[in-house]
N, C-alpha and C positions, 0 to 999 in steps of 0.2 A: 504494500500500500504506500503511494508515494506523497500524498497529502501532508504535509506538514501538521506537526500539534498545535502552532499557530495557528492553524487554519482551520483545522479541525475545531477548537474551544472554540474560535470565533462562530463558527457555524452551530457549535452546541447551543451557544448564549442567542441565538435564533431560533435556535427550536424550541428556548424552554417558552419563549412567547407565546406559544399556540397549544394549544388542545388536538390531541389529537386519538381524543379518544372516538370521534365519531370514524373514522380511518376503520377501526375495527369494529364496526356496527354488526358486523354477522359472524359467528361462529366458524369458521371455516379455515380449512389448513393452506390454502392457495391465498398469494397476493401476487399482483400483476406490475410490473414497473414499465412504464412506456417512456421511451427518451425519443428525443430529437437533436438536432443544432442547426447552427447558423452563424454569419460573420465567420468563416473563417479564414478569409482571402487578407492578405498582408497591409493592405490599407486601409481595412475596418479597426486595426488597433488590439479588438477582441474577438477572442472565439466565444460563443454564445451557447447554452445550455439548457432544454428543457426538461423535466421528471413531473409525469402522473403516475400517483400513487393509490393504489385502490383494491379491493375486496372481487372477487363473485357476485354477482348478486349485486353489488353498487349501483352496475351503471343499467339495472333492467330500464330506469326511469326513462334515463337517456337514451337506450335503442329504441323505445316505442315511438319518443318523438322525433327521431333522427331517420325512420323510417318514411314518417309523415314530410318530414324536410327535405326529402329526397323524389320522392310523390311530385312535391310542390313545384323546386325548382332543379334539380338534379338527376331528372329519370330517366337521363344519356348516360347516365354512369358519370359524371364527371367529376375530380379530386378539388376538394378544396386544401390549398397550400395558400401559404403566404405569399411565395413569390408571383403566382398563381393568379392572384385576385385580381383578374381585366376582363370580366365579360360580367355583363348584367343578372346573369345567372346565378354566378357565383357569389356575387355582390350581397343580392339580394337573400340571399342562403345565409351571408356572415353573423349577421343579428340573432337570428333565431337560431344558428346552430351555439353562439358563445353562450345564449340565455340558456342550449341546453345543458349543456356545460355544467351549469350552475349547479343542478340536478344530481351530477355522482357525489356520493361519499368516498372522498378520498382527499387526497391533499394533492397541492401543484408548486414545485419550486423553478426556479430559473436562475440561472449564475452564469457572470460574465467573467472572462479570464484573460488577464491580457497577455497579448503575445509573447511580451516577455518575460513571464513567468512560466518558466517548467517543472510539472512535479518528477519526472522521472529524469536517470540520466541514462546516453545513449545504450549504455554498457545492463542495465538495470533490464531489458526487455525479455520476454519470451521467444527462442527461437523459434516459435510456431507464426512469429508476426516481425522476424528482424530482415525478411528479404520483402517486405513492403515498404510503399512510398512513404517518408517520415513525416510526410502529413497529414497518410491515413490514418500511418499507424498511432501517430500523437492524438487524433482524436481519437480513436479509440482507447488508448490508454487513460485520455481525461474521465470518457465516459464511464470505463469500468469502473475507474477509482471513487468515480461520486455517488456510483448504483450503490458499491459496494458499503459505502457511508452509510448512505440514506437507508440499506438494507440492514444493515448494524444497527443503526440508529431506532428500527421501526420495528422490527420482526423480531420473534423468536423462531429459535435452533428448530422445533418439530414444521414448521410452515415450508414447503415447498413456495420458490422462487419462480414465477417466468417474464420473462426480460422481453418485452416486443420492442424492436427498433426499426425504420424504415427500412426497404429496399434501396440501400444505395451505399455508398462508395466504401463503408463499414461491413457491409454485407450481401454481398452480388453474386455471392454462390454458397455452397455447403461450407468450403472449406473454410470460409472465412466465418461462418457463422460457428464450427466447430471451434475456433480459435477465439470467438468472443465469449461461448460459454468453458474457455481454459483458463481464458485471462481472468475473468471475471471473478473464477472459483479460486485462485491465485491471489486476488483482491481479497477477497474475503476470508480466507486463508489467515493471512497475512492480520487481519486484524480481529483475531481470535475465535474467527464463526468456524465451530469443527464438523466438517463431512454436511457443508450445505448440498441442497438440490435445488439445480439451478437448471431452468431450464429456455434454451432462446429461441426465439422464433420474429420471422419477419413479416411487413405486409404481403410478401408472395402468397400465405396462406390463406389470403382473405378470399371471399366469395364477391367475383365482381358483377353481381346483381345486386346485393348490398352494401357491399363494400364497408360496414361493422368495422373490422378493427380501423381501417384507413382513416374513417371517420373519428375514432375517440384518439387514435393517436396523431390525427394532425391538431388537436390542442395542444402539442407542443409543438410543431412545425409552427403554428401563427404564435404561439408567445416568445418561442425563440425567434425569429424573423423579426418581431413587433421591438423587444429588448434591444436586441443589437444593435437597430438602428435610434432607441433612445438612448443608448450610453454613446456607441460613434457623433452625437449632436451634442453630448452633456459634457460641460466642464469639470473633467476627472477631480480638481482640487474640491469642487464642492457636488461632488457625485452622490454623499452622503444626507446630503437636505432634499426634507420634503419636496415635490416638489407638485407646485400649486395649481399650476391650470398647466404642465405639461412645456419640455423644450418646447425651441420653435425652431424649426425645419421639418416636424417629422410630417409623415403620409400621414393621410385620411385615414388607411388602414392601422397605421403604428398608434393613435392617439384613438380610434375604438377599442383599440385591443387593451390599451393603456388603462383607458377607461374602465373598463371591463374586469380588469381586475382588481377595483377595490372595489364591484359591487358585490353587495349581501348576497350569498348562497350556502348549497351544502358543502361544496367545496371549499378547502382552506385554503388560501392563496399568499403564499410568504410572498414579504418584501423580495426584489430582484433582488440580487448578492452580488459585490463587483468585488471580484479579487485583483485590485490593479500592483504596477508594481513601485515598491519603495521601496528603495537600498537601506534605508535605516532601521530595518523589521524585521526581526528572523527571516530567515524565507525568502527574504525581498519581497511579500506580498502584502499588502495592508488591504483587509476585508472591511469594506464596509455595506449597508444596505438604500435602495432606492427604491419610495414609494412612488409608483406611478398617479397620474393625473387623479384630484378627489373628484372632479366635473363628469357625470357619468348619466347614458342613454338609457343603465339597466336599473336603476330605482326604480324600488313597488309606489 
């Protein structure tokens, strides 16, 4: 596990803010981790990170009307993604799929990391992932180490694990999907979880008549896309204040999403997390947190 204990506490004293005992609302030995990212091109500054975290049985509320949302404006089959968002369709889809959102029991984090901050060193990796590009492989290595957190942090030892993350550049065939649930158990390992089960899977599995998983996990495709592009516009020295009505530069799309995420629902929705870098900090990382926009579409 390559997270720092700086980073780590700083993220503890985040978690203890929230509740989260409605996470575990149903009795059941399975929890789902859905990740995403975004920003991770060398003139965004940061790599960008999304985690839903959730139950069985959570998200019934949410297939019922996600179904209906698709009916409505989606019954070409078509993905809603953040970079995505240019046709009327899908537009008109974004409201009513984020209000269903609201709906699972689970939690949602987001962390920004900037570029120059590394947790691992080159030496430190898995042979099963050292003849990959060091850009894939870096984010994958961010990603396991934060599942593996957030997995510590939330679960116990009898709970079966499974890890959905998109079809793409982390995972475009078997082998690399076998590699992610190595590293991952490696991650976890590592931070004292003995003999997890872990289990990965991507959206290749989905059914594209429904397209189910596509759906619950591009809430983190649109929070990651929506983040990154608010912290690449925020002034890093004061990345840690409120902030009121929202940068200015961002899309139409980044300041709904924004919004959106301090409205009232079932879901618990941490402050973004920006791990930027300062040489004067263990780690060279100073974590702090970024409340998005209070001005919001989704009040009852």
């Amino acid at each position: 596990m390559a997270i720092t204990c700086h980073i780590a506490h700083a993220l503890d004293v985040m978690f203890e803010e929230k509740d989260f005992s409605r996470v575990f609302e149903y009795e059941h030995k399975d929890f789902f981790i859905l990740s995403d990212y975004s920003g991770t091109t060398k003139k965004k500054g940061y790599r960008t990170y999304a985690f839903l975290i959730f139950q069985p049985y959570a998200e019934n509320c949410f297939f019922r009307n996600q179904k209906l949302i698709r009916a409505d404006f989606l019954g070409d089959g078509r993905r809603i993604a953040f970079k995505g968002l240019n046709d009327r369709n899908k537009i008109n889809a974004l409201i009513p799929l984020l209000a269903t959102y609201n709906q699972i029991s689970g939690c949602l984090i987001s962390i920004s990391v900037s570029n120059a901050v590394m947790f691992r060193q080159e030496g430190a990796v898995s042979e099963k992932i050292e003849t990959w590009k060091p850009k894939i492989r870096g984010r994958l290595l961010d990603i396991s180490d934060f599942c593996a957190y957030l997995i510590k942090k939330c679960f116990n030892k009898e709970e079966r694990i499974f890890w959905i993350t998109d079809l793409d550049d982390i995972a475009q065939n078997h082998r690399q999907v076998e590699a992610l649930e190595l590293i991952l158990t490696d991650s976890l390992t590592d931070l004292g979880v003995s003999e997890p089960t872990i289990h990965v899977h991507t959206s290749e599995s989905d059914d594209p008549e429904n397209r189910r998983i596509e759906d619950v996990l591009s809430v983190c495709d649109l929070v990651a896309g929506a983040m990154s592009e608010v912290v690449s516009v925020t002034p890093i020295p004061k990345i840690d204040m409120f902030v009121d009505h929202g940068p200015s530069g961002l899309s139409w799309k980044s300041n709904l999403i924004s919004s959106w995420l301090v409205s009232e629902s079932n879901l618990i929705k941490f402050p973004h997390v920006i791990i930027s870098h300062d040489t004067s900090l263990p780690g060279d990382a100073r974590v702090t947190s970024l409340h998005p926009s209070n001005s919001n579409p989704f009040e009852n």
